[in-house]
C-alpha positions in Angstrom: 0.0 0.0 0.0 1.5 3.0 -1.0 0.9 5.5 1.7 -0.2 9.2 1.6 1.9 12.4 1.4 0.5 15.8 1.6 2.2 18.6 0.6 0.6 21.2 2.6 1.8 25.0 3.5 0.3 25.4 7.6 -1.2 29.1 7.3 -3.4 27.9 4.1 -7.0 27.6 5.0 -7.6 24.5 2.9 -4.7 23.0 4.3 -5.5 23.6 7.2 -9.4 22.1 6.4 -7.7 18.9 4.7 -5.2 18.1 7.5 -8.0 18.4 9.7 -10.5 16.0 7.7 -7.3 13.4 7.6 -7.0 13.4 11.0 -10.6 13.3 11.3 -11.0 10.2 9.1 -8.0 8.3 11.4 -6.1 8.5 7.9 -2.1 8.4 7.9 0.4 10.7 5.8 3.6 12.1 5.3 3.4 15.7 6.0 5.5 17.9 3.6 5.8 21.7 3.7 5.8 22.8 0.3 8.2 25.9 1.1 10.6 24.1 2.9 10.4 21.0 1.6 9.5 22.0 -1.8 8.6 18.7 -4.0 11.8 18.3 -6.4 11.8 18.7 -10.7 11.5 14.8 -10.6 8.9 14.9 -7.5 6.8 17.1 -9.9 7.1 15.1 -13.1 6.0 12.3 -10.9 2.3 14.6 -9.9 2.5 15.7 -13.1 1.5 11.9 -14.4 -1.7 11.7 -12.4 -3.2 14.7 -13.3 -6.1 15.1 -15.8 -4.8 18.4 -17.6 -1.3 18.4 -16.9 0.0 21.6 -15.2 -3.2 23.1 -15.4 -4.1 20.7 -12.4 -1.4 21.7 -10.1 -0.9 25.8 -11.1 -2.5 27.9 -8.6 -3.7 30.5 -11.5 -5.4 32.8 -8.8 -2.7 33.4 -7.0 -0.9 36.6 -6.5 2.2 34.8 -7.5 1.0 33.4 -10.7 -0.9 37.1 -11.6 2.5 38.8 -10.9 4.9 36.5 -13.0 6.7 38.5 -15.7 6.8 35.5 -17.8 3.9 33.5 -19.9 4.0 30.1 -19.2 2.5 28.7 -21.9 6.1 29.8 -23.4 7.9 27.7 -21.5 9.0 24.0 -21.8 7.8 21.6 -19.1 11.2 21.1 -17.6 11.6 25.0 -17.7 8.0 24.9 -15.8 8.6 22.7 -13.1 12.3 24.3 -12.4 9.8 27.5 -11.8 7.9 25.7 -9.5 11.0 24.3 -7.7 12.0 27.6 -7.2 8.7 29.4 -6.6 6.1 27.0 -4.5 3.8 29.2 -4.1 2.7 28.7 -8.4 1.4 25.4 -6.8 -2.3 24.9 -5.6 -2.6 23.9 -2.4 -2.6 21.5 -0.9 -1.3 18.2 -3.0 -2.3 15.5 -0.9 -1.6 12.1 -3.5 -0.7 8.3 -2.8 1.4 7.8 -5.8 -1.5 6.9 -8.2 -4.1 9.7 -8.0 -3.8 13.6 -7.3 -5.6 15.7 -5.5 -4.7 19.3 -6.1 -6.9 21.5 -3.7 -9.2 20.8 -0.7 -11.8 18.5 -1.9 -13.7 16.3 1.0 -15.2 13.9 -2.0 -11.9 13.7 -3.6 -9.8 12.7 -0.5 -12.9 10.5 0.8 -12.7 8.0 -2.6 -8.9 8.3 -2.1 -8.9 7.2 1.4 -11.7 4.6 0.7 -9.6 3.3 -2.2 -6.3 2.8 0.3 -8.4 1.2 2.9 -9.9 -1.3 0.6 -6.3 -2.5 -0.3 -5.1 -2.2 2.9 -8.1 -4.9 4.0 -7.6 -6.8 0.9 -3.6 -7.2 1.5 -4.0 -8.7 5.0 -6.9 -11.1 3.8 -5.0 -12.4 0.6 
């Protein structure tokens, strides 16, 4: 079972809501900070394959940090992207809470509830096997 990592940044209100629905639920994870232990260019490429729409899953487009870049994405290459990320987390929505076979980019209780219900049903079926 692969286990849970959430890359979360503490004074974020849906961070904060999504940590607090995985302790709620009696779910385990691997906390990361995503400023201080921001995800590496291979980490990302790694997210990058379970999303739907590629970076558009992960970008945090309403930020203040995305509206103030001096530089168009859409211009750059995806390792150029994701060296921009390295170096400026807060392009990334938050939080990333992921497994290592889906993605959930944002706070999203139905999301993280068919994500947990997914783990636990492996977990049962690994100790029954």
């Amino acid at each position: 079972m692969n286990s849970i990592t959430f890359y979360t940044y503490p004074s974020c209100t849906s961070c904060r809501k999504a940590k607090m629905w995985l302790k709620q639920n009696k779910v385990s994870f691997e906390e990361r900070h995503l400023f201080k232990e921001t995800p590496s260019v291979e980490e990302l490429r790694e997210l990058l394959k379970l999303t739907k729409a590629g970076t558009e899953d992960i970008l945090a487009k309403r930020s203040q940090s995305f509206k103030s870049l001096d530089v168009d994405i859409y211009d750059l290459s995806t390792n150029e992207l994701l060296e921009l990320l390295t170096k400026n987390p807060k392009l990334l929505k938050r939080p990333l809470v992921t497994d290592g076979e889906q993605l959930i980019a944002g706070y999203s209780p139905g999301d993280m509830k068919k994500l947990c219900h997914k783990k636990e049903k492996e977990h049962i079926s690994s100790h029954v096997s």
